[in-house]
PyMOL CGO cylinders between C-alpha atoms (Angstrom):
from pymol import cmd
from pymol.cgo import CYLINDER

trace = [
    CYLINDER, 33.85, 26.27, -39.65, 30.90, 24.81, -42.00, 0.3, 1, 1, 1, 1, 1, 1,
    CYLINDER, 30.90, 24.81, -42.00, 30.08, 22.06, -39.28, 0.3, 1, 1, 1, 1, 1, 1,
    CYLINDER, 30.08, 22.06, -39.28, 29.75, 24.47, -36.25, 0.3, 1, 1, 1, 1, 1, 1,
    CYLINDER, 29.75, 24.47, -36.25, 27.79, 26.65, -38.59, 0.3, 1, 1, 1, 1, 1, 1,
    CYLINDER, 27.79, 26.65, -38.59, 25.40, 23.54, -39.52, 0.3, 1, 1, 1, 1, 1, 1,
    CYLINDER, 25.40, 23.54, -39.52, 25.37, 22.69, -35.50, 0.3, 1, 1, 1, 1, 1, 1,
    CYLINDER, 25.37, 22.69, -35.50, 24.07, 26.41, -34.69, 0.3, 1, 1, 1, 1, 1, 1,
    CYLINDER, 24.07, 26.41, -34.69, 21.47, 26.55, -37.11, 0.3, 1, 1, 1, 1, 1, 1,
    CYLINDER, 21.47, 26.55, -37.11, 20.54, 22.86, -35.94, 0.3, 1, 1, 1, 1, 1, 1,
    CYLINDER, 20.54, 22.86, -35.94, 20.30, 24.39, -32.30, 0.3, 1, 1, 1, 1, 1, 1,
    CYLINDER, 20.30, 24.39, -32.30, 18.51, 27.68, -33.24, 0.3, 1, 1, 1, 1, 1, 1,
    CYLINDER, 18.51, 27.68, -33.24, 15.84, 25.62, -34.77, 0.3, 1, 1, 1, 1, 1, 1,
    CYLINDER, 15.84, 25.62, -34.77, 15.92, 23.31, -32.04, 0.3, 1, 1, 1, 1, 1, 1,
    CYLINDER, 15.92, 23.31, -32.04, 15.15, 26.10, -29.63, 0.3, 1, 1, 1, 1, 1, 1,
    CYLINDER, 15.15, 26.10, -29.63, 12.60, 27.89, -32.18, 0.3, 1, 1, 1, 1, 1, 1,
    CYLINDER, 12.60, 27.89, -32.18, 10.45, 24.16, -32.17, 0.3, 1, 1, 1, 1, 1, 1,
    CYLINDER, 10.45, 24.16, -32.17, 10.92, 24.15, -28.46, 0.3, 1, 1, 1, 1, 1, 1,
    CYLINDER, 10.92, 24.15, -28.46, 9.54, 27.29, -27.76, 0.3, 1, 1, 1, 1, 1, 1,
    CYLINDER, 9.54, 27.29, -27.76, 6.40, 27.00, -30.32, 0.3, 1, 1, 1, 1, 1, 1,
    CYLINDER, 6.40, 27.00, -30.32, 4.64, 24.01, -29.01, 0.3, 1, 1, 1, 1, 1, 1,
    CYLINDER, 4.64, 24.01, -29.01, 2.48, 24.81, -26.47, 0.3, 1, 1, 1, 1, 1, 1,
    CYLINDER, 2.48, 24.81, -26.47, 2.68, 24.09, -22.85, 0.3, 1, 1, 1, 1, 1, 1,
    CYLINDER, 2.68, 24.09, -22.85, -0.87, 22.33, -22.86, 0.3, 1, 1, 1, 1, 1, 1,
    CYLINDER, -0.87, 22.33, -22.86, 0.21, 20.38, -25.75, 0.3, 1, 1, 1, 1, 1, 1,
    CYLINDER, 0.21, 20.38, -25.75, 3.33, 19.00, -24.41, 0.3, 1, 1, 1, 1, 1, 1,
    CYLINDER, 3.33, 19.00, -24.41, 1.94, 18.66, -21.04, 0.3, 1, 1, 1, 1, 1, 1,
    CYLINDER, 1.94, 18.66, -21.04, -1.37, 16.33, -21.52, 0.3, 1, 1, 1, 1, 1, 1,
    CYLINDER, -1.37, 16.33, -21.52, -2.54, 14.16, -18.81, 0.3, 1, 1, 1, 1, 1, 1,
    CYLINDER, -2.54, 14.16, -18.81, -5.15, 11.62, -19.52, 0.3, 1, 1, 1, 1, 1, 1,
    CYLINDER, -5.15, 11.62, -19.52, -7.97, 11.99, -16.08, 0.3, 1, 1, 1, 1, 1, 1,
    CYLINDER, -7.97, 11.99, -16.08, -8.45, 8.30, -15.04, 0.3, 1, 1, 1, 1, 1, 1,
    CYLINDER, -8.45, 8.30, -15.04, -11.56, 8.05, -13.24, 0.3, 1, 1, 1, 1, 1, 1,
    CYLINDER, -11.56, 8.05, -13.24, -11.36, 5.73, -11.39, 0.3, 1, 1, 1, 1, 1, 1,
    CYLINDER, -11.36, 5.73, -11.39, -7.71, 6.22, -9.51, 0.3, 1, 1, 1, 1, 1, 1,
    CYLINDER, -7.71, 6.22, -9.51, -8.36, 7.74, -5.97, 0.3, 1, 1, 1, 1, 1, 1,
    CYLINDER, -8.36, 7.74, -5.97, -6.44, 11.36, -4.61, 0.3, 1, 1, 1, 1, 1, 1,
    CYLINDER, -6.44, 11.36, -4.61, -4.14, 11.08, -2.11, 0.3, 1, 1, 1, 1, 1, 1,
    CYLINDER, -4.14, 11.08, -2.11, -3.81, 13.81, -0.09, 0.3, 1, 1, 1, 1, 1, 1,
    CYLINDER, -3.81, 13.81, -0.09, -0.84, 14.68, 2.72, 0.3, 1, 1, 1, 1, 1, 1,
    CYLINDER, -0.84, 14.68, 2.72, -0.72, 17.33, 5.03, 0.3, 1, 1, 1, 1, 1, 1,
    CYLINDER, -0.72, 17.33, 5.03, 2.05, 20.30, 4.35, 0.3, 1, 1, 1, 1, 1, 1,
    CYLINDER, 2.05, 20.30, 4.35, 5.38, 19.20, 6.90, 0.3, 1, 1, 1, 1, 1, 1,
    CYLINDER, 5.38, 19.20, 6.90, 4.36, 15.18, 7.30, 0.3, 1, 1, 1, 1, 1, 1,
    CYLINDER, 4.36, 15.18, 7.30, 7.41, 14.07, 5.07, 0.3, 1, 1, 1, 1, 1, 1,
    CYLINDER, 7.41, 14.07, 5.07, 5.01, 12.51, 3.19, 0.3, 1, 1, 1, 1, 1, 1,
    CYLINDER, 5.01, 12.51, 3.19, 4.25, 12.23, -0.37, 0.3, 1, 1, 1, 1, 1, 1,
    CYLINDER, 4.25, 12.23, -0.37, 1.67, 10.09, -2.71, 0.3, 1, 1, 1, 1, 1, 1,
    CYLINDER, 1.67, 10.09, -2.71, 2.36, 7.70, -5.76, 0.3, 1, 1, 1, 1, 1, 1,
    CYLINDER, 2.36, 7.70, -5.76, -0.81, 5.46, -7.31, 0.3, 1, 1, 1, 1, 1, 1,
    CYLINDER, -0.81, 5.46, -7.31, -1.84, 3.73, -4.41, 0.3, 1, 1, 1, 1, 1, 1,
    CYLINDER, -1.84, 3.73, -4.41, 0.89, 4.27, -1.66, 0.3, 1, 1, 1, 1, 1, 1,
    CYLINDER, 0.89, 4.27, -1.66, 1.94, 7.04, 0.56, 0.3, 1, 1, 1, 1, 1, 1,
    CYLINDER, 1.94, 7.04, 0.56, 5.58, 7.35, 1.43, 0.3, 1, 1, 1, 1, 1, 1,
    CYLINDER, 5.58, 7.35, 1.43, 6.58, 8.54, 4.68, 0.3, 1, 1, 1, 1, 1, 1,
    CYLINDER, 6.58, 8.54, 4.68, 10.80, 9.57, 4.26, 0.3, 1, 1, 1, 1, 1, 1,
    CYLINDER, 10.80, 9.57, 4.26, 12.84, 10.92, 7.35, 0.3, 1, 1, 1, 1, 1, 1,
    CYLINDER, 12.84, 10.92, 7.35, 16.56, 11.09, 8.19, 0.3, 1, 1, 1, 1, 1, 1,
    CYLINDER, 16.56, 11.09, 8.19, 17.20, 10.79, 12.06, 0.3, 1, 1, 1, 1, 1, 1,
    CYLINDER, 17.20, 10.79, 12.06, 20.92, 11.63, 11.86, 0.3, 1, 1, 1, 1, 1, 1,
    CYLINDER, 20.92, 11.63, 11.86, 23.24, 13.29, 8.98, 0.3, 1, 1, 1, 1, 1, 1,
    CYLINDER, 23.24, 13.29, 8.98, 24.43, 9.91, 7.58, 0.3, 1, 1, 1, 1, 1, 1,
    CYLINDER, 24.43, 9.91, 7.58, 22.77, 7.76, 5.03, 0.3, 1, 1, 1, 1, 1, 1,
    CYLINDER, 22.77, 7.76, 5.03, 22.47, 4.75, 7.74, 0.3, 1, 1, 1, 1, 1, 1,
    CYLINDER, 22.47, 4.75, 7.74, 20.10, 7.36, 9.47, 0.3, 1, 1, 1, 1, 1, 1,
    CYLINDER, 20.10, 7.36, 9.47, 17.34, 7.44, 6.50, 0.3, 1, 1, 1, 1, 1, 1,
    CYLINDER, 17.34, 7.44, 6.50, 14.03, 5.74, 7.11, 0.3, 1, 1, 1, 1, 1, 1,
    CYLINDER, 14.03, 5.74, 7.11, 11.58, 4.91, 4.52, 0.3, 1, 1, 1, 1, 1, 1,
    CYLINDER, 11.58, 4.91, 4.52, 7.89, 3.41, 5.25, 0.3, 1, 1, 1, 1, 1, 1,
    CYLINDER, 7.89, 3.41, 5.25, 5.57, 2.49, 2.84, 0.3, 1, 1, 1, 1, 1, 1,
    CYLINDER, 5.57, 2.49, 2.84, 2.04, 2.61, 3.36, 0.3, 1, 1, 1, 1, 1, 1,
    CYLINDER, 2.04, 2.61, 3.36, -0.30, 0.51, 0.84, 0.3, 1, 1, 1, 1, 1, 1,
    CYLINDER, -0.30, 0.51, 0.84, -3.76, 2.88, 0.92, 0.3, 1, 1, 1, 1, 1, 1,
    CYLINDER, -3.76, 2.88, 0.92, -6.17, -0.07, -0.85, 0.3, 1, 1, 1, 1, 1, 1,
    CYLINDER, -6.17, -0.07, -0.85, -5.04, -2.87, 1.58, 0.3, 1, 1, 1, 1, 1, 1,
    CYLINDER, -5.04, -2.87, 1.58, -3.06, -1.35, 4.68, 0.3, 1, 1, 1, 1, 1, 1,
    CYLINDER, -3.06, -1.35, 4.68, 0.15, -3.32, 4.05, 0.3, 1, 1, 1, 1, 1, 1,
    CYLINDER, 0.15, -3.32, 4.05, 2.98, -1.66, 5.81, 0.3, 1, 1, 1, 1, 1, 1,
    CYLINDER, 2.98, -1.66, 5.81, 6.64, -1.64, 4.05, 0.3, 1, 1, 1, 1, 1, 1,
    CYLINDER, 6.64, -1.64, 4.05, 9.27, -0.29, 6.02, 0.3, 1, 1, 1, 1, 1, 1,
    CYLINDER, 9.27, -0.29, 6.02, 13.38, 0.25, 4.85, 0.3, 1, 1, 1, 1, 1, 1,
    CYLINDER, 13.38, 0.25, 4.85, 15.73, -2.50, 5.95, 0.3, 1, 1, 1, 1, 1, 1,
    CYLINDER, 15.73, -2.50, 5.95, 19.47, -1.73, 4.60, 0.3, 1, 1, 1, 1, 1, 1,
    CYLINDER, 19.47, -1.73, 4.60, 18.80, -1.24, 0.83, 0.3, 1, 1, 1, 1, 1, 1,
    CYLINDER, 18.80, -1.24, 0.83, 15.45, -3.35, 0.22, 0.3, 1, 1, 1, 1, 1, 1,
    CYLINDER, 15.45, -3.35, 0.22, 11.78, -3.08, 1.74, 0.3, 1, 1, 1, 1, 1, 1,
    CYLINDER, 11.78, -3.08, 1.74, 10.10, -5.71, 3.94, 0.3, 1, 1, 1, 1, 1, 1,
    CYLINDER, 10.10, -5.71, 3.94, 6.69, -5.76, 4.53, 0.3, 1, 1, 1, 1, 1, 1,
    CYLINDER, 6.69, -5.76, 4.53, 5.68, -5.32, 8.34, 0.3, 1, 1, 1, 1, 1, 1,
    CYLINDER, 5.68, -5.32, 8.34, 4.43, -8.96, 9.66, 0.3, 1, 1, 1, 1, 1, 1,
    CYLINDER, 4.43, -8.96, 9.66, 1.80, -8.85, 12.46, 0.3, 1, 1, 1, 1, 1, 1,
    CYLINDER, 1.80, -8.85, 12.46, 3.12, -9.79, 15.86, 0.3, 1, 1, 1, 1, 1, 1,
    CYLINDER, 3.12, -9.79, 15.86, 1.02, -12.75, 17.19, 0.3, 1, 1, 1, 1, 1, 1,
]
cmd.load_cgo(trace, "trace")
């Protein structure tokens, strides 16, 4: 009875800490400067990380149906899904 006594007040001041700190605080973002937006429209299946934009679809209801492409924004390289890894698109000459 004494240890899940010790565990509830453990927990309740858990919580209490939890709820004090504020939101700004435990939420900082440093601005870097120098790293460009990337911007998506709303409905393009697309989303942003650093420097590439992800394009994700699914053309069926089964995992072998999932497409992934890669798009590199500095350079242009194109990565596309193939089984479990990425390959990088190679010009056709």
């Amino acid at each position: 009875m004494k240890q899940f006594v010790m565990f509830g007040f453990i927990l309740l001041l858990g919580i209490i800490f939890g709820v004090s700190i504020s939101p700004l605080l435990a939420q900082t973002q440093s601005v870097d400067t120098e790293q460009m937006s990337c911007y998506v429209g709303e409905g393009s299946n697309a989303a942003c990380s650093g420097k590439w934009i992800i394009f994700a679809g699914n053309s069926g209801n089964l995992d072998e149906g999932a497409w992934v492409v890669r798009v590199n924004s500095d350079t242009g390289e194109i990565w596309y899904k193939n089984g479990k890894r990425l390959q990088q698109l190679e010009d056709a000459k």
